[in-house]
FIDO-875119 format. One record per residue (C-alpha): residue in three letters; z, x, y negated. Coordinates in steps of 0.5 Angstrom, whole numbers, plus 500, padded with zeros to 3 digits. Layout:
BEGIN
{atom 'ALA',{Z,X,Y}}
...
***
This chain:
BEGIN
{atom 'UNK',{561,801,813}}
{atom 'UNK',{559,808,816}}
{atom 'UNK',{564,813,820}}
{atom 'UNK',{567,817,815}}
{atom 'UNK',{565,824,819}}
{atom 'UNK',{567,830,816}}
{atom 'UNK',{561,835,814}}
{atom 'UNK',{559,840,819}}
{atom 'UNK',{559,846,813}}
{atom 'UNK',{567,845,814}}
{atom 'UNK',{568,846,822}}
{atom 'UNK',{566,851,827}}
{atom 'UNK',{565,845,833}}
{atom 'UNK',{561,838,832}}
{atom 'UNK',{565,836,838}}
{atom 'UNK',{571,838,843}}
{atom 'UNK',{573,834,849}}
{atom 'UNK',{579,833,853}}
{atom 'UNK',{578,832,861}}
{atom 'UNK',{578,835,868}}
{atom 'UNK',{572,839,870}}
{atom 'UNK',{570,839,877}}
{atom 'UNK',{565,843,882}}
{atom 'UNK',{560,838,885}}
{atom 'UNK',{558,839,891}}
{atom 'UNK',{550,836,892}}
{atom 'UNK',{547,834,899}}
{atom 'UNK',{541,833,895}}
{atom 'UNK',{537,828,899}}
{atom 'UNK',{541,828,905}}
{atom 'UNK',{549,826,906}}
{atom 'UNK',{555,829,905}}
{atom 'UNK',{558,828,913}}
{atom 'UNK',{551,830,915}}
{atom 'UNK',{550,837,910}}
{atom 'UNK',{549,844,912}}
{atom 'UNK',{548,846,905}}
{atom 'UNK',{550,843,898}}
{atom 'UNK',{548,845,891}}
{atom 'UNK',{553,846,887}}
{atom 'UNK',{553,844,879}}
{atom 'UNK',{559,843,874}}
{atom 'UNK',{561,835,872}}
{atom 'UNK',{567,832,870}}
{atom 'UNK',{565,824,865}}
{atom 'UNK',{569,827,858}}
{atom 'UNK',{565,834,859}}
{atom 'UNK',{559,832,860}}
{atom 'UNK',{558,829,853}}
{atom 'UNK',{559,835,850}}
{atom 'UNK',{554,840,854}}
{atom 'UNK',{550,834,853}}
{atom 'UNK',{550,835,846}}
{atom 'UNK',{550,842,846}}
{atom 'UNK',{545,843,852}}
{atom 'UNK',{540,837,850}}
{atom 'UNK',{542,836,842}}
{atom 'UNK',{544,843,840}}
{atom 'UNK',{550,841,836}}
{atom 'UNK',{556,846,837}}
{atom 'UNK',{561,843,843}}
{atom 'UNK',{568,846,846}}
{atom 'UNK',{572,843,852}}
{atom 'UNK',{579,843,853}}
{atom 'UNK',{582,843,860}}
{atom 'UNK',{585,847,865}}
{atom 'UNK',{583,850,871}}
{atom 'UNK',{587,855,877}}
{atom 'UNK',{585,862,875}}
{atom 'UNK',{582,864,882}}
{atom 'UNK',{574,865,883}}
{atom 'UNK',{572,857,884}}
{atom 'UNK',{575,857,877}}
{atom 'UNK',{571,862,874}}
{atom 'UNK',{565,859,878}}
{atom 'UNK',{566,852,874}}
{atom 'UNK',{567,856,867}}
{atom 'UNK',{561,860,869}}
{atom 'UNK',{558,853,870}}
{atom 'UNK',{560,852,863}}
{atom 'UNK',{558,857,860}}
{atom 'UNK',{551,856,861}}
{atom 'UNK',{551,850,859}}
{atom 'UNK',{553,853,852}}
{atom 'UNK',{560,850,852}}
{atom 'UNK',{566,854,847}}
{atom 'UNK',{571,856,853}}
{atom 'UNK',{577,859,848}}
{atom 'UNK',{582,852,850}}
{atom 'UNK',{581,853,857}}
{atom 'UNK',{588,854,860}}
{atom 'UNK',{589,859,866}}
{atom 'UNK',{593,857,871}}
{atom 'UNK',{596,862,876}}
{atom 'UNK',{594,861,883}}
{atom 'UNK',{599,861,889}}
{atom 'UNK',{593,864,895}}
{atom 'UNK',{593,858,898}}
{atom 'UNK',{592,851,893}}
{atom 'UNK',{599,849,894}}
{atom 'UNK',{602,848,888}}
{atom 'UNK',{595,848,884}}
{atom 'UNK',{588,848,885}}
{atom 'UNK',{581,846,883}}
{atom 'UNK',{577,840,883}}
{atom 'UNK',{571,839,888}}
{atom 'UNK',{567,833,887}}
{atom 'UNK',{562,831,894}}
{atom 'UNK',{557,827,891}}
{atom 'UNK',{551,823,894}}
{atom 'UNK',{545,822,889}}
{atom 'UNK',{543,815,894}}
{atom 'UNK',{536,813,895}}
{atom 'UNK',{535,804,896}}
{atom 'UNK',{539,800,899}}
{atom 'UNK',{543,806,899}}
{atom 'UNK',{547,806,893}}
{atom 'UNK',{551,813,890}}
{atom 'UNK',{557,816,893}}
{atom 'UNK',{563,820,891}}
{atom 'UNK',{568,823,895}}
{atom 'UNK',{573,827,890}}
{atom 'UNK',{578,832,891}}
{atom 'UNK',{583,832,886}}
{atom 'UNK',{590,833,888}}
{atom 'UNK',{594,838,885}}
{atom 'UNK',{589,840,880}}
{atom 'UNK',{591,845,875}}
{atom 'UNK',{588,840,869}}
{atom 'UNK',{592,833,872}}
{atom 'UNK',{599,838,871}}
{atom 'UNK',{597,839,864}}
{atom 'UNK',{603,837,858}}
{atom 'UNK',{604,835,852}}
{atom 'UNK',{606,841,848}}
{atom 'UNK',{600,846,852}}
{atom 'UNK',{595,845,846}}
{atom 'UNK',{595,847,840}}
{atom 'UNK',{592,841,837}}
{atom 'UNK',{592,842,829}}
{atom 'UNK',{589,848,832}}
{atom 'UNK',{583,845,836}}
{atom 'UNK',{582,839,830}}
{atom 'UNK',{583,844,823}}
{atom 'UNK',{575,846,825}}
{atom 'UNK',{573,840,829}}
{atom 'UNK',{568,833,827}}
{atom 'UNK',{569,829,832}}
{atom 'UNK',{573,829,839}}
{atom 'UNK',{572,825,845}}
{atom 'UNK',{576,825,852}}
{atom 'UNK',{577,818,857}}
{atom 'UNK',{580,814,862}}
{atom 'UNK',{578,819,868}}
{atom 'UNK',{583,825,866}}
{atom 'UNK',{588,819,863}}
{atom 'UNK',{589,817,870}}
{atom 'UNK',{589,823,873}}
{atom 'UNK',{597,823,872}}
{atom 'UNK',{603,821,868}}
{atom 'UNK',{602,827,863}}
{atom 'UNK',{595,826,862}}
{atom 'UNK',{595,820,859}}
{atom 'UNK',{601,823,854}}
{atom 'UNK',{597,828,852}}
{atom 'UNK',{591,824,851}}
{atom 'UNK',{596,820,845}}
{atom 'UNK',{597,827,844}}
{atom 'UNK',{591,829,842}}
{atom 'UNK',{589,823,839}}
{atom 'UNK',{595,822,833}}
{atom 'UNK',{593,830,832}}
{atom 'UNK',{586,829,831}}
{atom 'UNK',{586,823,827}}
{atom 'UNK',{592,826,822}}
{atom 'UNK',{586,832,821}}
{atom 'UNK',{580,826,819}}
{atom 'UNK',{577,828,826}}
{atom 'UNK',{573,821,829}}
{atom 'UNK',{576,820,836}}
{atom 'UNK',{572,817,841}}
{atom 'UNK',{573,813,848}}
{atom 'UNK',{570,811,854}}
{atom 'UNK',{574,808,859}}
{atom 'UNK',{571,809,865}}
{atom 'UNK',{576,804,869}}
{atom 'UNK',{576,808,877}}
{atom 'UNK',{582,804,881}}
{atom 'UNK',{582,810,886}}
{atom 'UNK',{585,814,880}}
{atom 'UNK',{590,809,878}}
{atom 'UNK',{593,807,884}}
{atom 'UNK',{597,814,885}}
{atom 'UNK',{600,812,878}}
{atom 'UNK',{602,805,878}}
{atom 'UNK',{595,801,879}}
{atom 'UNK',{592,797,874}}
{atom 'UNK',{598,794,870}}
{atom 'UNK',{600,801,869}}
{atom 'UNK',{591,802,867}}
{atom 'UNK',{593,797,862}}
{atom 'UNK',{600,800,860}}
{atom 'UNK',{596,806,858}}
{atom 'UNK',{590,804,855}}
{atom 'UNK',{592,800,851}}
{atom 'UNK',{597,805,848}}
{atom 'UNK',{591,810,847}}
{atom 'UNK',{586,804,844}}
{atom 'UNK',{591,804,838}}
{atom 'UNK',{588,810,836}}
{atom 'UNK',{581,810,837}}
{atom 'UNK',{576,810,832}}
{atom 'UNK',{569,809,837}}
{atom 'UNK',{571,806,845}}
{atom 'UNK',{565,806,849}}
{atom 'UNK',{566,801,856}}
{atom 'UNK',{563,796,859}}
{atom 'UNK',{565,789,861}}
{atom 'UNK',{569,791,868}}
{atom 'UNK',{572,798,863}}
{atom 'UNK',{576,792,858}}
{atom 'UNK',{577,787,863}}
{atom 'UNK',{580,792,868}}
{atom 'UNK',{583,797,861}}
{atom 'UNK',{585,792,856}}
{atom 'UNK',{586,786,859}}
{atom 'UNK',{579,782,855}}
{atom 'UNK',{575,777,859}}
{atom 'UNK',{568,776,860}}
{atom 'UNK',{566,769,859}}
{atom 'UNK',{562,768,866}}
{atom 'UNK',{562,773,868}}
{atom 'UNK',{563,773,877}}
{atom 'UNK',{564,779,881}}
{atom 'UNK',{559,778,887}}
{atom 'UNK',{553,776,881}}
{atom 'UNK',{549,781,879}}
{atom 'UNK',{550,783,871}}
{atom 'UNK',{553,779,865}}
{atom 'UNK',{549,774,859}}
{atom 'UNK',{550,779,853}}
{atom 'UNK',{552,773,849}}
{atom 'UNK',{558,773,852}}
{atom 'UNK',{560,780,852}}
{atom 'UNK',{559,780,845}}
{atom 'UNK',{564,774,845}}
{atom 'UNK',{569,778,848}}
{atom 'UNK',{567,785,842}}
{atom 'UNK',{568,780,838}}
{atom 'UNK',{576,777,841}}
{atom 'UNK',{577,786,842}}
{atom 'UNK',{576,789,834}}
{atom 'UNK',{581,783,833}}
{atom 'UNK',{586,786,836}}
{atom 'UNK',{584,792,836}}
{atom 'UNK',{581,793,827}}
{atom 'UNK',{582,800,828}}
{atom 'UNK',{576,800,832}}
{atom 'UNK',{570,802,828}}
{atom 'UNK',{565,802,833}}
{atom 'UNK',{564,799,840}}
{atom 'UNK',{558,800,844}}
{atom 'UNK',{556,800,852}}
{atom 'UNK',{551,801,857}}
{atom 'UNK',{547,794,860}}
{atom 'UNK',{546,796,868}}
{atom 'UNK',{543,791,872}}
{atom 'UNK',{542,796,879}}
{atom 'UNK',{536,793,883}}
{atom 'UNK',{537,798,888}}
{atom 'UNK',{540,806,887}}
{atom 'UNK',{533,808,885}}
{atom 'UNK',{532,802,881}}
{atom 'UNK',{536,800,876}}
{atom 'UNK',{535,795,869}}
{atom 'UNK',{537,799,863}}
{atom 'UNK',{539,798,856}}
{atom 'UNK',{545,799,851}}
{atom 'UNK',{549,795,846}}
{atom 'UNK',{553,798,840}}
{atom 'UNK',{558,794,835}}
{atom 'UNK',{559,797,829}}
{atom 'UNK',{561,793,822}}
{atom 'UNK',{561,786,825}}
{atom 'UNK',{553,787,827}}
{atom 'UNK',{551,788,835}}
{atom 'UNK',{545,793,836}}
{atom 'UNK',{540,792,843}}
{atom 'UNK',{537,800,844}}
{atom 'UNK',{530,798,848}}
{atom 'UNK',{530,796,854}}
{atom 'UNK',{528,799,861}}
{atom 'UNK',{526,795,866}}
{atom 'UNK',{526,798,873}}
{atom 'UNK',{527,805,871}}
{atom 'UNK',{527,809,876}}
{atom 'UNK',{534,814,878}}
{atom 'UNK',{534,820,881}}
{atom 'UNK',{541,822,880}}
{atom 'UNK',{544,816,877}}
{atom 'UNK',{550,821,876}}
{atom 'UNK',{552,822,869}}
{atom 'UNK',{547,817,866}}
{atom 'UNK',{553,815,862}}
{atom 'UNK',{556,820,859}}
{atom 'UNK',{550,822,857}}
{atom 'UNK',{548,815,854}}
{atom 'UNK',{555,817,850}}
{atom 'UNK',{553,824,848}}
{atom 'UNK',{546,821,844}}
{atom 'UNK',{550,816,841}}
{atom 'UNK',{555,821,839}}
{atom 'UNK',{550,825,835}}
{atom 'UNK',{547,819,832}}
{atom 'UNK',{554,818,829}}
{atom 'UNK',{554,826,827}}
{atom 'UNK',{547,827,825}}
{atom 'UNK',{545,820,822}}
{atom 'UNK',{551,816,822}}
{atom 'UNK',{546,810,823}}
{atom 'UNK',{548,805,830}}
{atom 'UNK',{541,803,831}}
{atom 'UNK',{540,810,832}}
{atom 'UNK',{546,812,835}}
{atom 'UNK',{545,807,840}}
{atom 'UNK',{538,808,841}}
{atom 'UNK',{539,815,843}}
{atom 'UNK',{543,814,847}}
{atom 'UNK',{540,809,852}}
{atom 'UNK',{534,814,852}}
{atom 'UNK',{538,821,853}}
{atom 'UNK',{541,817,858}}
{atom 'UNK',{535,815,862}}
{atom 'UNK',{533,821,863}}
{atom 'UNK',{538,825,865}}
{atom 'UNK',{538,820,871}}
{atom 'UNK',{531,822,873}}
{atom 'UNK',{534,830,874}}
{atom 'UNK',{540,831,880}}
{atom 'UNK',{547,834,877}}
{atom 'UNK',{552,830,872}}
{atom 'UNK',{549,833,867}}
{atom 'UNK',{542,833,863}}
{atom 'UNK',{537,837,863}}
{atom 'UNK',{533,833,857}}
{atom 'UNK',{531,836,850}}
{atom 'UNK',{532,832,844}}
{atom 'UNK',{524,833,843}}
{atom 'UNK',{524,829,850}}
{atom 'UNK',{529,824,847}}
{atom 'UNK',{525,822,841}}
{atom 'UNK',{518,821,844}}
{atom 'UNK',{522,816,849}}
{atom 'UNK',{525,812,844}}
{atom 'UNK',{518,812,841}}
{atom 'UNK',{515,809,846}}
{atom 'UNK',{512,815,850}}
{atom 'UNK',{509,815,856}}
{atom 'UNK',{511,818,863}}
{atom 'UNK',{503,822,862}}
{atom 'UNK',{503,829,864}}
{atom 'UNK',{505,834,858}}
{atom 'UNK',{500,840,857}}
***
C-alpha cells in the first residue's frame, strides 16, 4: 500500500526538518590538531535531508531550529540560505557576549584518508538549539502547509527537552496527515550526558510510536529500540542481510505503525574505500538498491543523510520504494565523492547513476 502523502498543490513545503545545525569546520587533507586553516561549511543530520532535497532534487524544504543571535549564527543561516533552505521557523536567541548561557554549535571535522578513518570533534554544549522547549514552535503552523517531516535521534539526544519536543512535533504532524520520518542516528557520546543508552531507549521508543518512515541501521535498532541482529558481532565487519531482515520483520510487529523502514549496507574497507548498498521495507517486501563495491569516499560525512533525502523524494515524487531506495543509495554515493556534509549532486547525476552510467568524463 503506497504512503498516503499529501498533494504538493495544498502545501507551500515538500519537506520540514527538525534538528541542530552546526558550523563545520574542515581541515581539508589534513588534521584537526595540526591545521592552520579550516573550510567552513554548514551540517547538522536532520538538515542535510532537506538541503539535500532542495539543493540536488528541487523540492520545497524549510528547517526548524534555533541559533544564538551573534555573527556565527548568522554565518550558518547564511550557509542555509545558499542551500536554498526556507529560514521563516528559525528561533533567534539573544546572546550573552561571551556564550555563556547560549551559543552556537561547531563541528571540527576530518575527512580521513586509509587506514585513517573520519573523525569528529563536536562542540555542542549549551547550544541555542539543545534549549529548545516544547511550546516554542507553532507546530499546527509548520505542518498546515507541509507533506512530510523529518528530524532524528541527533538532536533528540541533545538534551531532555528535545526529545520532548520531537513528540511534540511528531503528534502535530501526524494530527495534520503529514508523513513523519526518522533516523536514529544512535551517538553514545550524546546520550551519555542525558542518562546513556537506557534513557536512548526510553525516548526512542516513545518517539517510534509515531513514526510512519525510520531509517537506521542494525547497531541504531539495536542501541534505540532494543532488537537483536542474529550474528551480528561487534569486532566482525559488516552484518548477513538475511538476518537484518529478520529483525525488521520482529520490528514492524511491535511497531504496525511503521510504514516503511529502510538503511544503508556500509561495509568500510578503508575510509576511502567502502561496499555500499541500501535496503528498504515497505509492506512486507524487502527491496536491495544495486550495490557498489569498493566505492571510492572523499568525505564519507553526510552519505546518510543524503541516501535519507533521495529515499524521501522517491516517496514524495513517485511513492514507489524500488525507486526510493534506489535514489537514495545513489544520491548518497555521490555526496560522498565531494568534501562537506551536505551534497553538491544534481538529480541529472542521481539518475544517470542509477542507471548505470559510467565515471567517463561529461563534455
Amino acid at each position: 500500500m503506497a504512503l498516503n502523502i499529501r498533494s504538493s498543490e495544498e502545501c507551500d513545503y515538500d519537506l520540514v526538518s527538525l534538528g541542530e545545525v552546526m558550523l563545520r569546520l574542515d581541515p581539508g587533507e589534513g588534521r584537526v590538531r595540526t591545521a592552520r586553516a579550516f573550510q567552513a561549511w554548514e551540517g547538522g543530520g536532520e538538515y542535510n535531508v532537506a538541503r539535500g532535497l532542495r539543493k540536488c532534487f528541487g523540492l520545497r524544504g524549510a528547517v526548524v531550529t534555533a541559533f544564538a543571535d551573534n555573527e556565527v549564527g548568522r554565518l550558518v543561516e547564511d550557509f542555509i540560505l545558499q542551500g536554498g533552505v526556507d529560514t521563516r521557523f528559525i528561533r533567534w536567541a539573544p546572546y550573552d557576549g561571551i556564550g555563556r548561557t547560549v551559543r552556537n554549535g561547531l563541528n571540527f571535522t576530518e575527512r580521513g584518508f586509509g587506514i585513517r578513518g573520519a573523525k569528529g570533534v563536536p562542540d555542542r554544549g549549551h547550544t541555542a538549539a539543545s534549549q529548545m522547549q516544547p511550546g516554542d514552535v507553532d507546530w499546527d503552523d509548520v505542518f498546515s502547509k507541509s507533506r512530510w517531516f523529518h528530524t532524528g535521534g541527533i538532536f533528540a539526544a541533545l538534551s531532555e527537552s528535545c526529545a520532548e519536543v520531537v513528540i511534540e512535533a511528531c503528534t502535530v504532524a501526524q494530527k495534520h496527515g503529514v508523513i513523519v520520518s526518522y533516523d536514529l542516528n544512535y551517538r553514545p557520546s550524546l546520550w551519555k550526558s542525558i542518562g546513556g543508552q537506557a534513557k536512548a531507549r526510553e525516548v526512542n521508543k516513545e518517539i517510534a510510536k509515531h513514526v510512519d518512515v525510520m531509517i537506521g541501521n542494525e547497531e541504531d535498532f539495536t542501541a534505540c529500540l532494543g532488537f537483536e541482529v542474529e550474528g551480528v558481532d561487534q569486532h566482525v565487519k559488516g552484518i548477513a542481510v538475511e538476518n537484518f531482515e529478520k529483525m525488521i520483520d520482529k520490528a514492524v510487529v511491535e511497531y504496525p505503525n511503521f510504514k516503511a523502514t529502510a538503511t544503508t549496507l556500509r561495509e568500510v574497507h578503508s575510509a576511502t574505500d567502502n561496499d555500499w548498498g541500501a535496503i528498504c521495507w515497505h509492506d512486507g517486501i524487502f527491496y536491495r538498491a544495486i550495490q557498489r563495491d569498493h566505492l571510492e569516499i572523499l568525505d564519507r560525512v553526510g552519505g546518510g543523510d543524503s541516501f535519507a533525502s533521495g529515499l524521501i523524494y522517491g516517496f514524495l515524487t513517485a511513492n514507489d520504494p524500488e525507486k526510493a531506495v534506489n535514489y537514495g543509495a545513489a544520491h548518497g554515493a555521490l555526496a560522498m565523492t565531494t568534501p562537506g556534509d551536505t551534497s553538491m549532486a544534481t538529480r541529472a547525476e542521481v539518475e544517470k547513476l542509477m542507471a548505470g552510467g559510467s565515471a567517463r568524463v561529461d563534455r
